[in-house]
C-alpha positions as CSV (number, residue, x, y, z in Angstrom):
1,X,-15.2,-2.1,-12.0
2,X,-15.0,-5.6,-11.4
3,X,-14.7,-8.0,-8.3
4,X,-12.1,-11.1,-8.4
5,X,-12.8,-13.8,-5.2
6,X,-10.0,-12.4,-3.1
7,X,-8.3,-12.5,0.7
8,X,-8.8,-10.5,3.0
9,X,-11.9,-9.2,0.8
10,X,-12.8,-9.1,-2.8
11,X,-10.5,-7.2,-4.9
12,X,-11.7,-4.4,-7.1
13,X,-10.4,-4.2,-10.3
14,X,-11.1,-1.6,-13.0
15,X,-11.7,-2.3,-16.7
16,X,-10.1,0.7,-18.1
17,X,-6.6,-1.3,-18.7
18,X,-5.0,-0.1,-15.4
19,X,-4.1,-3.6,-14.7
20,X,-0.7,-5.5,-15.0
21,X,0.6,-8.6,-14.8
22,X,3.9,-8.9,-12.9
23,X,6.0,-11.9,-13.7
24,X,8.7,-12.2,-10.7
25,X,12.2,-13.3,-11.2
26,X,10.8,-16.6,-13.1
27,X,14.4,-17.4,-13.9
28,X,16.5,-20.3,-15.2
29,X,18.6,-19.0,-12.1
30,X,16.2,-20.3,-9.4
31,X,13.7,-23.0,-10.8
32,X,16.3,-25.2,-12.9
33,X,19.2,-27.7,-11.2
34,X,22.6,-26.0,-11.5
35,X,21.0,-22.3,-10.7
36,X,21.8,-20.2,-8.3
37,X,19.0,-21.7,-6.3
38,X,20.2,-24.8,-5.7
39,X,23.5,-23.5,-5.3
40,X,22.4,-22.9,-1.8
41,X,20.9,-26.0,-1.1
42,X,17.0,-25.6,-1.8
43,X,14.7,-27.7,-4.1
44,X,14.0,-25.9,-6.9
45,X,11.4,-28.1,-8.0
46,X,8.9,-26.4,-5.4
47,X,9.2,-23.6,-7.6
48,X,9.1,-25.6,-10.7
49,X,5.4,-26.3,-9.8
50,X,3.9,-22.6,-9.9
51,X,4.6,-22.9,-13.7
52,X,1.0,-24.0,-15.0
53,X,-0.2,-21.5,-12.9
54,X,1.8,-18.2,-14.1
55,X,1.9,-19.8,-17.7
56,X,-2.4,-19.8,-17.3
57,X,-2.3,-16.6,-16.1
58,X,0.2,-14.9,-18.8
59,X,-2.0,-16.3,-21.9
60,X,-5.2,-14.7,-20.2
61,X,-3.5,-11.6,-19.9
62,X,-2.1,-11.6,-23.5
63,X,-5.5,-12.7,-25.1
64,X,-6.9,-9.5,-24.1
65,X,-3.8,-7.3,-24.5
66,X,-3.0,-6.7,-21.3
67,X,0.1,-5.4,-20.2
68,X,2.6,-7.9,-18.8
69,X,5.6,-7.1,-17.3
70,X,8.7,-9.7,-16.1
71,X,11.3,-8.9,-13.5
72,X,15.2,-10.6,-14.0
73,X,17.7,-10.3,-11.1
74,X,20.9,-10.4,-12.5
75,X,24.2,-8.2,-12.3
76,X,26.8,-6.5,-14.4
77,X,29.3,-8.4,-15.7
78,X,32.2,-6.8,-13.8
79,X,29.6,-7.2,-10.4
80,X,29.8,-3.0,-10.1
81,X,26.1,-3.0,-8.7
82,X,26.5,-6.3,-6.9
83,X,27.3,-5.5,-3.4
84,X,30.1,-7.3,-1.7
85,X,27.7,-8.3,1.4
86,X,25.2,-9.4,-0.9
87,X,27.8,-11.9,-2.6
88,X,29.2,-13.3,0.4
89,X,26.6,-13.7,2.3
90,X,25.4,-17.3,2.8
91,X,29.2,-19.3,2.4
92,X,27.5,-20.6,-0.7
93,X,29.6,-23.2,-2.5
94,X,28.6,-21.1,-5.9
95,X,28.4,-17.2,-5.1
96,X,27.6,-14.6,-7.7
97,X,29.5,-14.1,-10.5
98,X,30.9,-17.7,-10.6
99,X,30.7,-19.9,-13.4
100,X,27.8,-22.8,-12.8
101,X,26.7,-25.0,-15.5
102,X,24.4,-22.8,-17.2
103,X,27.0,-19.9,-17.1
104,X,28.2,-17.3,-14.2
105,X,25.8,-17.2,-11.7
106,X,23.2,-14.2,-12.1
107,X,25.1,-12.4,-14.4
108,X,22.9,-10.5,-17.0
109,X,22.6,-12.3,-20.3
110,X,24.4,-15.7,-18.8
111,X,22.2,-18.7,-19.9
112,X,21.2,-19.4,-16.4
113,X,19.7,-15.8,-15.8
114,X,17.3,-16.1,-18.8
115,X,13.6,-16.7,-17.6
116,X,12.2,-20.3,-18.4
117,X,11.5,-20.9,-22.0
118,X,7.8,-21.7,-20.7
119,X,7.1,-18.2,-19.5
120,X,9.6,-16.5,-22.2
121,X,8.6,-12.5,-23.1
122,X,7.1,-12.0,-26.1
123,X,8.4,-9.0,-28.0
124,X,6.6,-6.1,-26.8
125,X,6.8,-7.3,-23.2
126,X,8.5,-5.2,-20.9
127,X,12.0,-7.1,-19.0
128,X,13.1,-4.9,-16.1
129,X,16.5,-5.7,-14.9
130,X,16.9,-5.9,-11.2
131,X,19.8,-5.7,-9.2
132,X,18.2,-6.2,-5.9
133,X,15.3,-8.3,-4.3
134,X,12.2,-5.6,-5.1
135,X,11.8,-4.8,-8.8
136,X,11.7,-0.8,-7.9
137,X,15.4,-0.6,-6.2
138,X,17.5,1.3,-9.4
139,X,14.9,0.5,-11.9
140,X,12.5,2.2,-14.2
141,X,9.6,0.3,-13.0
142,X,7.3,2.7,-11.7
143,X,8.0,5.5,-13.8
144,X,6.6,2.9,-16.7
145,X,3.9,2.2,-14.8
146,X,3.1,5.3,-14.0
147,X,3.3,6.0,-18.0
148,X,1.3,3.2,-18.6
149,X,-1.4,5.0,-15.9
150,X,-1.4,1.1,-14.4
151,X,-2.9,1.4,-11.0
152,X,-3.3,-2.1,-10.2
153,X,-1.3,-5.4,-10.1
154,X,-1.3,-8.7,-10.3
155,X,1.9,-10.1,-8.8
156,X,3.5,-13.4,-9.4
157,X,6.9,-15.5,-9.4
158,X,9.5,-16.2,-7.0
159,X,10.4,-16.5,-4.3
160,X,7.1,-15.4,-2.1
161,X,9.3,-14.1,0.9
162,X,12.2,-12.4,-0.7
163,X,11.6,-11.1,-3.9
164,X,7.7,-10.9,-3.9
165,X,7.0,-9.9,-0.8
166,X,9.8,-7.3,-1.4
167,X,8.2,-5.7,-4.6
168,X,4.7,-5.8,-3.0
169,X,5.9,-3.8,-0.1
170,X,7.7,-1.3,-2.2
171,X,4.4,-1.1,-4.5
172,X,2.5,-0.3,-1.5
173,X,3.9,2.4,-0.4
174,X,3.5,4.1,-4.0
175,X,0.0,3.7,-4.1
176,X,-0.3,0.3,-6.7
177,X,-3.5,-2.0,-5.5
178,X,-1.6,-5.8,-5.6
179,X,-2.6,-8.7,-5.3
180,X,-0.4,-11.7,-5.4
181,X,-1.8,-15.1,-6.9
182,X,-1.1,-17.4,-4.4
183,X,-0.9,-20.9,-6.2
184,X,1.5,-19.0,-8.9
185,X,3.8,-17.9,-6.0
186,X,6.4,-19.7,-4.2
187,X,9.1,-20.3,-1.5
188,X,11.6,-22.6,-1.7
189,X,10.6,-23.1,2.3
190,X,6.9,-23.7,2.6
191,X,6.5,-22.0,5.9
192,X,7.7,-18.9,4.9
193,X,5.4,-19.1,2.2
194,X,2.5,-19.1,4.2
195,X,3.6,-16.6,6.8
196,X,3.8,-14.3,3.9
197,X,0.5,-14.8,2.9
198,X,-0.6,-13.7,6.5
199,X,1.6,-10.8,6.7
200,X,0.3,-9.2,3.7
201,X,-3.0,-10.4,4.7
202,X,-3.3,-8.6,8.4
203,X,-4.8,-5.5,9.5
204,X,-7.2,-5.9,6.7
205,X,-4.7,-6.5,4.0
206,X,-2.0,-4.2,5.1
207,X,-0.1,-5.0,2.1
208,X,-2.6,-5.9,-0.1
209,X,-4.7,-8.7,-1.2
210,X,-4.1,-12.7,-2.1
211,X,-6.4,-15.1,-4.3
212,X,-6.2,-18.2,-6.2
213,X,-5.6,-18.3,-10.0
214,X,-8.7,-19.6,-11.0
215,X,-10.3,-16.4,-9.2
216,X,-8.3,-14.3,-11.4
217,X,-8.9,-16.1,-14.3
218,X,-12.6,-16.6,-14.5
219,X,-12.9,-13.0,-13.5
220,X,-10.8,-11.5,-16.1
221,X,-12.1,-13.9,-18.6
222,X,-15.8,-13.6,-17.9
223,X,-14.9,-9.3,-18.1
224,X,-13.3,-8.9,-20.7
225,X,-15.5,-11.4,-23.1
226,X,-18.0,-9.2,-21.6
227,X,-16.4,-6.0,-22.8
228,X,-15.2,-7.3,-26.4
229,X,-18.6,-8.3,-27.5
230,X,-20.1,-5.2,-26.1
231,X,-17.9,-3.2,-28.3
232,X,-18.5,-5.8,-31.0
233,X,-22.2,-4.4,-31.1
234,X,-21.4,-1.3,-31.2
């Protein structure tokens, strides 16, 4: 067991490859002009600048073989699982399932609902397919992690009050230790950003916990460089 720098109080983390990387919704969609995200009006180059950050993160995690996992939210083609209120909602001038410039709008396999060539899954890495805001709503996420015996993540992507603060929530409640990185996390409003932060933060860290990249980093690094030459010698 190791400790990583954390919020509210260090965060144990266990060397027995119960940890996984969660990659949030890092989607053409939401960071890139002509997504659904600007479609409502925001500034998607707020989230544009988490990419170092996740990108750091993901190579870390795939030098030691650690499992990484990416979340999409996109729909069926014919909008079957997309449900009415959730495509109307807003008066948007581009709603779901209309055609933007990088394809129809958060429709599985359009252009725009690809992630970001600078985060793209490698084969191997698992994709889940979301059609809500948390990544277990009618999804196969926990049974895989519960497969994998992961007991612990590390949460990242977009955006910190809808998406992420969703899946952390749901995670929670069945039993997953997360902790959301909170320089490879964002809001396309930076006040909700930080109220999420505190939310998961109270009581102790009723949700869970929240720490910088470098933490992360440095910790994983210095463990698992640790561990390889250990069983180097052996």
């Amino acid at each position: 067991m190791v400790f990583i720098t954390a919020q509210p109080y260090d965060y144990e983390l266990p060397l027995d490859g119960n940890v996984a990387l969660l990659i949030i919704d890092m989607q053409r969609d939401f960071l890139e002009p002509g997504g659904f995200g600007e479609a409502l009006g925001n500034d998607v180059s707020r989230l544009q600048a988490i990419v170092p950050a996740v990108k750091q993160l993901l190579e870390v995690f795939r030098t030691y073989k650690l499992p990484v996992l990416h979340t999409i939210e996109g729909h069926q083609p014919d909008l079957s699982d997309c449900p009415p209120a959730k495509r109307l909602r807003g008066k948007s001038q581009l709603k779901i399932g209309d055609v933007g410039p990088m394809g129809r709008i958060l429709i599985l396999g359009e252009a725009g609902n690809a992630i970001i060539p600078e985060l793209e899954p490698l084969a191997g890495e698992i994709v889940i397919s979301k059609p809500g805001k948390g990544a277990f709503y009618h999804t196969h996420l926990e049974s895989l992690l519960r497969e994998k015996k992961i007991t612990h993540l590390i949460i990242t992507g977009v955006t910190t009050e809808v998406c992420v603060q969703t899946t952390m929530r749901e995670a929670n409640d069945r039993g997953f230790e997360c902790l959301l990185v909170e320089d490879a996390t964002e809001s396309y409003f930076p006040d909700f950003k930080q109220s999420t932060l505190e939310m998961i933060l109270a009581q102790g860290g009723i949700v869970g916990w929240t720490a910088k990249a470098k933490s992360v980093i440095h910790t994983l690094e210095k463990s698992y460089k640790a561990a390889n030459t250990a069983n180097s010698l052996i």
